[in-house]
N, C-alpha and C positions, 0 to 999 in steps of 0.2 A: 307407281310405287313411290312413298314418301319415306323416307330415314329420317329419323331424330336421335339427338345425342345432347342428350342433359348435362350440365355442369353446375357446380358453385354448393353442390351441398358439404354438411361438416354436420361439427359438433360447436354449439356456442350455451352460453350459459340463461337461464333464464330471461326477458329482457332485454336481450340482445337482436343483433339484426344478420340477414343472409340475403343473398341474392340469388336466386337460380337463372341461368340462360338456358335455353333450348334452339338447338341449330334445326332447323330442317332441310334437306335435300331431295332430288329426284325430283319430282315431276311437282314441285310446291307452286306452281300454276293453278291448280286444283283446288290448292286449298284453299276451303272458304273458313274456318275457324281453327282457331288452336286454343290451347287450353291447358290448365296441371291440374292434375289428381292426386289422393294419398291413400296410402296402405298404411296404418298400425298392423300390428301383430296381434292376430286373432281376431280382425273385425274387417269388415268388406273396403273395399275402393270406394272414395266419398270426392265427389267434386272440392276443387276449392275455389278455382276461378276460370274463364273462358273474355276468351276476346274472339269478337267474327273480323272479318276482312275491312267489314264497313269502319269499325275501331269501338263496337258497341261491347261494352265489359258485365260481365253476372260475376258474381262474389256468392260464396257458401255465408251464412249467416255467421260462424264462429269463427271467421277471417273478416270480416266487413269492418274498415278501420284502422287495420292492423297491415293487411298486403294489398298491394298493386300489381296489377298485371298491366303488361305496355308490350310495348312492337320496336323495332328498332326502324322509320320511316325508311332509312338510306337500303335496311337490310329483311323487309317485310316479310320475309321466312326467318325472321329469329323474334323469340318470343321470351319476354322476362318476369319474374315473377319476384318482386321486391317485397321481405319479412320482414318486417319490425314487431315490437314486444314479442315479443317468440315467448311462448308458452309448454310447459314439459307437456301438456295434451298436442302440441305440433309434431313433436316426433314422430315419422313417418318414412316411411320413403314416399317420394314423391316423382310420380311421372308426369311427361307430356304425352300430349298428344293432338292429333291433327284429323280434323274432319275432312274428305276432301268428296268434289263434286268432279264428275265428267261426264264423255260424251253418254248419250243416252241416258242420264241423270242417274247416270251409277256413282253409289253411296258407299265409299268405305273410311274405314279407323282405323288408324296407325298408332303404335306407340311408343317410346322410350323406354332405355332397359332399366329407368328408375335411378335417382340420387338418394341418399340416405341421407336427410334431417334429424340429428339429434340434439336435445332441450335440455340441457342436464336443471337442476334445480339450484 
């Protein structure tokens, strides 16, 4: 079992920047990729970015430029998700989450209870 517990969302104005951390705990041995996601209201769960273990990063096309995802080396179960020009279409709430691998190459997803991103204009 992995826990995550997201931090660093708000409300900032157009053009502005935010940081999200996400902690992982439990068995983060396992895990081989982490990553954040976003929910708007009334429209599905959309990738925004992933990092694997190896340190190899994917970006959604309408964040490519704008946010960075990293790892904390010292703290390799914590995962950052650095916003700049933040956009009123960024509002979201945003989760982590953690892909993890084990014995017998069993595959599960974990997630965060979500931080709320708001863009005002």
């Amino acid at each position: 079992q992995v826990q995550l517990v997201e931090s660093g969302g708000g409300l900032v104005q157009a053009g502005g920047s935010l940081r999200l951390s996400c902690a992982a705990s439990g068995s983060i041995f396992s895990i081989n990729a982490m990553g954040w996601y976003r929910q708007a209201p009334g429209k599905q769960r959309e990738l925004v970015a992933t990092i694997t273990s190896g340190g190899s990063t994917n970006y959604a096309d309408s964040v490519k430029g704008r946010f960075t995802i990293s790892r904390d080396n010292a703290k390799t179960h914590t995962v950052y998700l650095q916003m700049n020009s933040l956009k009123p279409e960024d509002t979201a709430v945003y989760y982590c989450n953690a892909n993890t691998i084990e014995l017998l190459n069993i595959r599960s997803t974990y997630w965060g209870q979500g931080t709320q991103v708001t863009v005002s204009t």
